[in-house]
C-alpha positions in Angstrom: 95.1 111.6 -53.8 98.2 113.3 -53.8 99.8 110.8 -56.6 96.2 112.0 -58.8 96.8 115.4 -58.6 100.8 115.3 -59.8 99.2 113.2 -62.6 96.9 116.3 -63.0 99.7 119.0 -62.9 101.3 117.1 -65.5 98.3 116.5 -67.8 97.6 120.1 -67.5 101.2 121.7 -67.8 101.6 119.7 -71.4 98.8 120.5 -72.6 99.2 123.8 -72.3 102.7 123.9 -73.5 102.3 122.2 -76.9 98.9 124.3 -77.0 100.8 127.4 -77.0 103.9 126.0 -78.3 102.3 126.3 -82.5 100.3 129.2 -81.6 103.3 131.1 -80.5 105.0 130.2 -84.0 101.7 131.2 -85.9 101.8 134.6 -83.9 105.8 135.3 -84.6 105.5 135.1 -88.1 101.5 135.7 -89.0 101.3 138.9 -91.9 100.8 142.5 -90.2 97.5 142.3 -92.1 95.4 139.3 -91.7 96.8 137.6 -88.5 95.8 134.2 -87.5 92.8 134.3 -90.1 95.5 133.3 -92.5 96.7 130.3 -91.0 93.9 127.8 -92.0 95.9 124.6 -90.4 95.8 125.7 -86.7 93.6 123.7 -85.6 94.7 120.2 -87.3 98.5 121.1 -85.7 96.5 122.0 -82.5 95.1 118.4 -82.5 98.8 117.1 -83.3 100.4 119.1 -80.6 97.5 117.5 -77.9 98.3 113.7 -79.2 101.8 114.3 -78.7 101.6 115.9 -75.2 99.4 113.1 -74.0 102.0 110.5 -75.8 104.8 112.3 -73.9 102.4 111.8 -70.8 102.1 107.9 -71.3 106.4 108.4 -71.5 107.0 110.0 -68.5 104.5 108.0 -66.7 106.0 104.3 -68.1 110.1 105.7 -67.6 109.9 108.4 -65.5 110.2 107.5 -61.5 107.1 109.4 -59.8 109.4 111.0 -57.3 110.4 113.4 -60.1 107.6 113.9 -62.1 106.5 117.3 -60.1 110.2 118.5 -61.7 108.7 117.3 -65.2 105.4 119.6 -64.5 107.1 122.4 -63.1 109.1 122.5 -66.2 106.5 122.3 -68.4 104.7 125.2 -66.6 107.7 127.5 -66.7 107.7 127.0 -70.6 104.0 127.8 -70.7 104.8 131.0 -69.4 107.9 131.7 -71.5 105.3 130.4 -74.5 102.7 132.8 -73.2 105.1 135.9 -73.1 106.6 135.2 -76.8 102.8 134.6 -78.1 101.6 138.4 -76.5 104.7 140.0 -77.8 104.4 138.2 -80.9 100.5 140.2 -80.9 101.6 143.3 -79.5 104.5 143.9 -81.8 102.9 144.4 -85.2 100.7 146.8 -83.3 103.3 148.9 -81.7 105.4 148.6 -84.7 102.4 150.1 -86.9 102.1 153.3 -84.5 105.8 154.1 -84.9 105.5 153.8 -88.0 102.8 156.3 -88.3 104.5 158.5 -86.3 107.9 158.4 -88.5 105.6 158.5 -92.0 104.1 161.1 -90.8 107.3 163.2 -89.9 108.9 162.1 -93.2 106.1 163.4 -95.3 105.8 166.4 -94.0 109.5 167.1 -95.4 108.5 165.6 -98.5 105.6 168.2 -98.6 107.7 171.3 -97.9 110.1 170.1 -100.8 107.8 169.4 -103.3 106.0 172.9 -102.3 109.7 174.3 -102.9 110.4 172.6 -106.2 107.1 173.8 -107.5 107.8 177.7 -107.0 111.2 176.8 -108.6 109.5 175.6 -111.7 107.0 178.3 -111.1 109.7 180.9 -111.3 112.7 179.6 -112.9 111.2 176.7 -115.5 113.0 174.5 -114.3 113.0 172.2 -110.6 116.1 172.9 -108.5 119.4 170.1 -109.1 120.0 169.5 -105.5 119.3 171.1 -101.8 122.0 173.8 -101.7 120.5 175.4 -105.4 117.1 174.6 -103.8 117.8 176.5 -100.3 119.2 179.5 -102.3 116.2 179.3 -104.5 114.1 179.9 -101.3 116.6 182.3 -99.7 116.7 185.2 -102.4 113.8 184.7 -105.2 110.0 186.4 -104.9 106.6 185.7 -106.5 105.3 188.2 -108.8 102.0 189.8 -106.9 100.1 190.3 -110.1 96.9 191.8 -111.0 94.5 191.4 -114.4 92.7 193.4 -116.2 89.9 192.5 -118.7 90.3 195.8 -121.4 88.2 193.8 -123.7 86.5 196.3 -126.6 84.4 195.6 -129.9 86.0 196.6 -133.3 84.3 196.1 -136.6 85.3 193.6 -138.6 85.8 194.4 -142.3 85.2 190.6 -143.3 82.2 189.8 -141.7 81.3 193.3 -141.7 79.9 193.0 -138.2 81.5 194.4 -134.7 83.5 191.5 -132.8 84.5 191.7 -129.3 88.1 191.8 -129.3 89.9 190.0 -126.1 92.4 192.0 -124.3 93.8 191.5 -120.8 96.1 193.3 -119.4 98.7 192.0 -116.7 100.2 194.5 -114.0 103.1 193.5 -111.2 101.8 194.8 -108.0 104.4 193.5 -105.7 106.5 191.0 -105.3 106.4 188.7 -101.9 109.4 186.5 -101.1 109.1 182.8 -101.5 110.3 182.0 -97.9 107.2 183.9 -96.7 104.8 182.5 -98.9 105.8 179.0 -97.9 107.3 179.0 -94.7 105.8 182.0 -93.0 109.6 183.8 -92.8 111.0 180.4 -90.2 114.2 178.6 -91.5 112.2 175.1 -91.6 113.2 174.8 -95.1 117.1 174.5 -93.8 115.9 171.1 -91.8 113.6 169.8 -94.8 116.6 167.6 -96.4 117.2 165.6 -93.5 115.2 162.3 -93.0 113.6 162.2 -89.6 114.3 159.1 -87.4 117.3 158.4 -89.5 120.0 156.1 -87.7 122.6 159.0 -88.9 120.8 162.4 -88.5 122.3 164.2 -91.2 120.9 161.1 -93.4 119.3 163.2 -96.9 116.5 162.3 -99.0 117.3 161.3 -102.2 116.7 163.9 -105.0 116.7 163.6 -108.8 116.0 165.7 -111.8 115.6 165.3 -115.4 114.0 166.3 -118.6 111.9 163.9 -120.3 109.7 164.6 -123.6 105.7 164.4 -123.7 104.3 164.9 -127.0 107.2 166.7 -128.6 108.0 168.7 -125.4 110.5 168.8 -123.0 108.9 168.6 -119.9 111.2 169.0 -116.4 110.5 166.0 -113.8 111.5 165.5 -110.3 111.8 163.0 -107.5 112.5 162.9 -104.3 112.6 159.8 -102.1 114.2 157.5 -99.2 114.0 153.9 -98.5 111.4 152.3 -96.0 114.9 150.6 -94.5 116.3 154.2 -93.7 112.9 155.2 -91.4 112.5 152.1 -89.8 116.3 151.1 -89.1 115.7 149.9 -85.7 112.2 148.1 -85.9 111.9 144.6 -85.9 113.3 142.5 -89.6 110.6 140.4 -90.4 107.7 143.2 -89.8 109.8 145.6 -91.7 110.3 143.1 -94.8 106.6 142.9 -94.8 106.0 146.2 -94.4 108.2 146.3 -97.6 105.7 144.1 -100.0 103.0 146.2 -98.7 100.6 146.6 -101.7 97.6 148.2 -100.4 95.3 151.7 -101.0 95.4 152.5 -96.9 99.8 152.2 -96.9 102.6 153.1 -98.4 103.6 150.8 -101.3 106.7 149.3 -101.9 110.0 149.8 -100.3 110.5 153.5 -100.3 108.3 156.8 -99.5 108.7 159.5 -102.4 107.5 162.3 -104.3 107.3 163.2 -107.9 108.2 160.8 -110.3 111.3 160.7 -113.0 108.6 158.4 -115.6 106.0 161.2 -115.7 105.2 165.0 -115.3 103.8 164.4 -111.7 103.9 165.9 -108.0 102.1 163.6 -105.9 103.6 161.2 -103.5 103.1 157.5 -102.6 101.5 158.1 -99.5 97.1 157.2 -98.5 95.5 160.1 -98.5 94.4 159.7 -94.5 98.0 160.8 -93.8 97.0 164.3 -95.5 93.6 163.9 -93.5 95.5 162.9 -90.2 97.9 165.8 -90.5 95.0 168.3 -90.8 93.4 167.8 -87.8 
């Protein structure tokens, strides 16, 4: 009886080890998005791993002395467990891995906001988009919005062609006020002094990238602007392989590609490469 239920031990601490054994592999390096769906051979390398654990079993029966098989199936249990842990941090980590990352994208983007926001009144007021974050800060520090108000002086004068009385279109603009820029955007706080720095950076005074140019568009030399940082700067300390897939991401829910960025130096444009449930996230 005793002798049966070593043999049982064994069977059962084999089994489970070369069970786990490929799962533990497909769960280590399955995508972030699709996960053991993807891997369509699990269950023929399943059915190789079990032949081979009951060949091992016919081994360590013929060569193996029974006085120290129980150190054979104690062995083979201690790797289950060790199999066990790697396959539920294998599972767990894309998932913790996603929510820092939501929680750094988020952080990052809300920088990449409050620059673009800048940039704009700098076009707005100046024509042009500020050439790097000291002109940009200065920008912000001394210049106002004109507070303006229209007027519709519109009046009908005869025409001496058409011989008929035409409405003739007159508005007139007058400069109420002017309001400073660092109140219309930021509400009077220095935030915009912090706004260059990448949060979660490995250095913390790590900047964002910024770049302007002119390009032309139908015979006109339109100013363009970009502002950006690398997916590698964010996520520094997160695991390598998730990170490198995080990198190919192509999809309308994520960030594409290998950096998160605003404007664009191709075309007149202001939007950034983030899903639009980051703007819906940050609202609530």
């Amino acid at each position: 009886m005793k002798h049966v239920k070593q043999k049982f031990n064994l069977v059962l601490s084999l089994v489970t080890v070369f069970l786990l054994l490929p799962v533990a592999s497909f769960a280590q390096n399955a995508e972030v998005k699709g996960g053991f769906m993807d891997t369509i051979k699990t269950p023929l390398i399943l059915i190789v791993a079990i032949a081979i654990a009951i060949g091992l079993l016919v081994l360590i029966e013929k060569l193996v002395p029974r006085k120290l098989r129980p150190i054979f199936a104690l062995g083979f249990m201690l790797a289950s467990v060790f199999f066990g842990y790697k396959i539920y941090n294998s599972i767990m980590a894309p998932v913790e891995f996603k929510q820092e990352k939501v929680k750094r994208y988020r952080a990052v983007i809300d920088n990449l906001k409050d620059i673009r926001d800048s940039q704009l009144a700098h076009k707005t007021i100046t024509g042009t988009y500020a050439k790097d974050f000291s002109a940009l800060e200065v920008f912000i520090d001394t210049a106002k919005f004109a507070i303006v108000e229209k007027r519709d002086s519109s009046y009908m004068e005869y025409d001496e062609v058409y011989k008929i009385d035409k409405l003739k279109e007159v508005v007139i603009i007058d400069t109420l006020s002017f309001e400073p820029v660092i109140d219309s955007l930021f509400k009077g706080t220095d935030r915009y002094k912090k706004m260059k720095y990448v949060p979660f950076a490995k250095n913390d005074k790590e900047t964002f990238k910024m770049e302007t140019k002119t390009i032309e568009i139908s015979g006109y030399n339109a100013p363009v602007f970009k502002v950006s940082v690398a997916k590698d700067v964010i996520l520094y300390d997160q695991d390598k392989d998730l990170l490198k897939q995080e990198k190919r991401i192509i999809s309308v829910d994520e960030v594409d590609g290998k950096e998160i960025f605003v404007g664009s130096l191709d075309k007149v444009s202001d939007s950034g490469n983030w899903p639009t449930s980051y703007e819906i996230e940050q609202r609530k």
